[in-house]
C-alpha positions in Angstrom: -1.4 -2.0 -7.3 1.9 -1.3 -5.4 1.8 2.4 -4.5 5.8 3.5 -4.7 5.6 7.1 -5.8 7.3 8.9 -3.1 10.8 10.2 -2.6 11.7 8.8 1.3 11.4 12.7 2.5 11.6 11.1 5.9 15.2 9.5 4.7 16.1 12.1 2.4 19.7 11.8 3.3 20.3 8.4 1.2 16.3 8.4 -0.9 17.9 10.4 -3.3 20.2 7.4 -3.9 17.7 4.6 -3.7 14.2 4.3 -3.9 13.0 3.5 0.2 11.3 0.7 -1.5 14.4 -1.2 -2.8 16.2 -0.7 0.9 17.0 -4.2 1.6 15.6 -6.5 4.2 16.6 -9.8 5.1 18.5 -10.3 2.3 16.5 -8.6 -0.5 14.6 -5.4 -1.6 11.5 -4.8 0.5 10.2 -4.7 -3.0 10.5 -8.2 -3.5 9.3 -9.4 -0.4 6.2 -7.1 -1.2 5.5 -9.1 -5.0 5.9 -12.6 -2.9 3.5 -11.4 -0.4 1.1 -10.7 -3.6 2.3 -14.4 -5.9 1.2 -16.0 -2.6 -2.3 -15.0 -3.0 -2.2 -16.4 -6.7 -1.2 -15.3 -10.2 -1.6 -11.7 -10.8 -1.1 -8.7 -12.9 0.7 -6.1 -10.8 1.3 -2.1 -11.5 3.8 -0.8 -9.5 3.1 3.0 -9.8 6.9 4.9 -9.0 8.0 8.7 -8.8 9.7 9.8 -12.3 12.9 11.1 -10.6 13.8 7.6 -10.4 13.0 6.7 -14.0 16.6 5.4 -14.5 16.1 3.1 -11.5 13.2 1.8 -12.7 14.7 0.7 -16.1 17.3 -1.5 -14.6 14.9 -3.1 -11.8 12.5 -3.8 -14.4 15.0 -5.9 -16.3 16.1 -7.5 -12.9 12.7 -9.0 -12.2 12.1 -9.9 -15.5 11.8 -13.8 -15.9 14.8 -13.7 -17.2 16.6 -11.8 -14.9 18.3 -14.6 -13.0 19.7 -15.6 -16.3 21.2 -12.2 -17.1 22.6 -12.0 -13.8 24.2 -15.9 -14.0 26.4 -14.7 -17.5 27.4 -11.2 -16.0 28.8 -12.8 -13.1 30.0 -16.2 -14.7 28.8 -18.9 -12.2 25.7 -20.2 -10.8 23.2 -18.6 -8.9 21.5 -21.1 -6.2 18.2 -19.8 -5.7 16.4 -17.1 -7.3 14.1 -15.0 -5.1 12.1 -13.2 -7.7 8.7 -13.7 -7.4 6.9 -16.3 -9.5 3.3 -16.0 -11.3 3.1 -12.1 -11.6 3.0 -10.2 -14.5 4.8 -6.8 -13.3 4.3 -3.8 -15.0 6.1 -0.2 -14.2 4.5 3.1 -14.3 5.8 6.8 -13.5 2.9 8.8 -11.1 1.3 11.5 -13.9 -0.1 14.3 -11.3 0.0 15.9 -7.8 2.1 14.2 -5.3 -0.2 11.9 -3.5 -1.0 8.1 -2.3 -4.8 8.5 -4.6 -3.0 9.9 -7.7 -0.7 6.7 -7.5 -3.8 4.7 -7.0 -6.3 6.4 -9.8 -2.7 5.8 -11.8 -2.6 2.2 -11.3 -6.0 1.7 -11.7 -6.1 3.4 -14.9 -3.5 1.2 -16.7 -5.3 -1.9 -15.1 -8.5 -1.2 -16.7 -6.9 -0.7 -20.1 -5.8 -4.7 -19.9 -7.8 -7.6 -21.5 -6.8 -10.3 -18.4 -8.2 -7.9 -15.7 -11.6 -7.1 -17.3 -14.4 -7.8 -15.4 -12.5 -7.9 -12.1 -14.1 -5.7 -9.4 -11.3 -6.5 -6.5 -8.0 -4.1 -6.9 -5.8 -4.5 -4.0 -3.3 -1.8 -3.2 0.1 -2.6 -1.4 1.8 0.6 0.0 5.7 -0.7 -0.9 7.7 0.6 1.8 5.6 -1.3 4.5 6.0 -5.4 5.4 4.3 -7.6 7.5 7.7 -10.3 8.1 5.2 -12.3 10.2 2.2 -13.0 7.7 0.6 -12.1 4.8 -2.1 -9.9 5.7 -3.3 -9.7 2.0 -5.2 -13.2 2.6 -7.2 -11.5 6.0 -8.3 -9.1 2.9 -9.3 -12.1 0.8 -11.2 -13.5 3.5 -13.0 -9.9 4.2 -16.4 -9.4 3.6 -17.0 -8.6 0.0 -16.5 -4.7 -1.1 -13.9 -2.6 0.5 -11.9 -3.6 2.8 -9.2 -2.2 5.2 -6.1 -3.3 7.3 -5.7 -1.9 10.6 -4.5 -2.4 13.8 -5.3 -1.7 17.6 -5.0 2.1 18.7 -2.2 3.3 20.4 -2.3 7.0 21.3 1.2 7.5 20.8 0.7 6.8 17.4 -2.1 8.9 16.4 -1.1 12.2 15.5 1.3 10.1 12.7 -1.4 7.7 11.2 -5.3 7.6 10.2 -7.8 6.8 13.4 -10.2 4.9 11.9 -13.7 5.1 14.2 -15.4 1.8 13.8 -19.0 0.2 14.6 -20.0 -3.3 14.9 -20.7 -4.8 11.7 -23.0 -8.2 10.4 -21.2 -11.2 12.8 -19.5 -8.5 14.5 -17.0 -7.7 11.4 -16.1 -4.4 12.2 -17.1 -1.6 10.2 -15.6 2.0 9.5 -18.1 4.8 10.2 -15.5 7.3 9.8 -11.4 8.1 9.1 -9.8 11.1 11.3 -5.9 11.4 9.2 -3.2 12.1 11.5 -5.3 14.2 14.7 -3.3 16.3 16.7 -3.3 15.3 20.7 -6.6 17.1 21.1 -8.5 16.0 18.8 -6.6 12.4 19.2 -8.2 13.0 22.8 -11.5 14.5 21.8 -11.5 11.0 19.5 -10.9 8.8 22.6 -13.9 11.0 24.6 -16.3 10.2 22.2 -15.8 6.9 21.1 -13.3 4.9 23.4 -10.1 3.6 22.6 -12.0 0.4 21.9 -13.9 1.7 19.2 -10.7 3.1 17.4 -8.1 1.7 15.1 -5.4 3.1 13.2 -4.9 2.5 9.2 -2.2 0.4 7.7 -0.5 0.1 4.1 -3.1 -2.6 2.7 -6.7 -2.3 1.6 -9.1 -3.9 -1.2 -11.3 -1.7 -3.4 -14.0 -2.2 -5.8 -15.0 -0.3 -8.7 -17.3 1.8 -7.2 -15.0 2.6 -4.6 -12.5 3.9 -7.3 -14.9 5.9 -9.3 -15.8 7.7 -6.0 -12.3 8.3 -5.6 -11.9 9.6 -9.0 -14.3 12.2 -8.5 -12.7 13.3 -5.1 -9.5 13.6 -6.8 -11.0 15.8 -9.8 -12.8 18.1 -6.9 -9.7 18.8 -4.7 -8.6 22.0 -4.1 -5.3 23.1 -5.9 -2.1 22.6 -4.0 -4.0 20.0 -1.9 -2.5 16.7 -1.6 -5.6 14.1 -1.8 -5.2 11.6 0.3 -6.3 8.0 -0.1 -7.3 7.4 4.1 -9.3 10.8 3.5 -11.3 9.0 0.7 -11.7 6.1 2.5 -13.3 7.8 5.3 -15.4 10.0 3.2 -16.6 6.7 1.3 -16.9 4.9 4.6 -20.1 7.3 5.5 -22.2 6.1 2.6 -21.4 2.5 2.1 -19.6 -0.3 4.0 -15.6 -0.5 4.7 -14.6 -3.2 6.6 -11.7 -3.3 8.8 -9.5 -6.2 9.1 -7.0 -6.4 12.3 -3.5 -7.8 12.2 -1.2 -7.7 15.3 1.9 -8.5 12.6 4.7 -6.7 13.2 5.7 -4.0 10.4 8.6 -2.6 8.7 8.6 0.9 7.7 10.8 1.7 4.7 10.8 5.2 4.7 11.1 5.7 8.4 14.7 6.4 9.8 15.3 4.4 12.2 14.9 1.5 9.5 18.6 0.3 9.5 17.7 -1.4 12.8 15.1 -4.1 11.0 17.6 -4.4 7.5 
């Protein structure tokens, strides 16, 4: 499930134009490099959940990663194409984000229409990709694979500096010493970033990043959190996590991969 329903508020100056997640990179959309990290892992059926303003959008760049695409592409512009980048082995479907402006509706979305499908019955992994971030250096999706089975996280070491924008994740020594969350502070201001640091040690602290796997049980949790939220709340999927985290196992997964932030505006530098 590739969570794309926001509206680059951080970049508003050209997201009105351009979804953050189609900003290119290297060569192509970050979107594309986000469905080859996923084909890498193996065939798939993907939903990529999107904000309605950019319904328009959406109808043409679901025709330009169709398989067919490439040929479509080869008559409009009369000669050959030498490679095509799309990504292979992935059935892509596109759906608009129904409800409150939030990371969980977008996933509670996505895992609705995946339910409703014959070929991912009986699955009990759902992995969910937040588009606008890449990991150039790896694909951390296969540190998730490898994760210990249930719900998984990725994270990375804490940097204080970076606190007060991201989710702390407080983590405990798990079976073999996988690390486990014990609880999920989102975006603490500097006190309570230091009150964090008091308590626990830097040591003990991680902060959230844009992949995670999730089971069933996981989602159903999540789908009564969402139901119980208070009106004009926006229900956060790091706030579930950590609210699930003090029940039943999440482990965390480290990368030290660099990433590229698609919505943040200073992301000319990495295109």
């Amino acid at each position: 499930m590739v969570a794309a329903g926001g509206l680059g508020t951080r970049v508003s100056s050209w997201a009105r134009y351009l979804p953050k997640e189609w900003l290119p990179v290297a060569g192509r959309p970050g979107i594309v490099h986000v469905l080859r990290e996923i084909a890498e892992i193996g065939p798939a059926r993907v939903v990529v959940v999107y904000h309605p303003y950019y319904e328009q959008f959406v109808s043409w760049a679901r025709r330009a990663l169709e398989p067919d695409g490439l040929t479509a592409y080869r008559r409009a512009v009369g000669n050959p194409v030498a490679v095509d980048v799309s990504p292979q082995g992935l059935v892509i479907d596109w759906v608009p984000q129904q409800g409150c402006y939030a990371d969980l509706t977008s996933l509670l979305n996505g895992a609705e229409h995946l339910a409703g499908h014959s070929d991912t019955a009986g699955d009990d992994a759902t992995y969910v990709v937040f588009g606008d971030n890449l990991y150039p250096s790896c694909n951390v999706l296969t540190a998730l694979q490898r994760a210990p089975e249930g719900v998984a996280v990725l994270a990375r070491d804490y940097e204080p500096g970076l606190a007060e924008r991201r989710g702390v994740i407080v983590t405990a020594p798990g079976p073999q010493g996988a690390p486990r969350m014990i609880d999920l502070v989102e975006k603490p201001g500097p006190a309570a970033a230091r009150k964090l640091q008091a308590r626990h040690g830097t040591a003990s602290l991680m902060l959230l990043e844009g992949r995670a796997r999730l089971d069933d049980a996981f989602i159903a949790f999540a789908r009564d959190r969402h139901a119980g939220a208070r009106p004009g709340t926006e229900p956060k999927l790091a706030l579930a996590l950590g609210a699930y985290a003090r029940t039943r196992p999440v482990w965390v997964v480290r990368t030290g991969s660099d990433v590229i932030d698609l919505g943040a505006p200073d992301v000319q530098h990495n295109t």
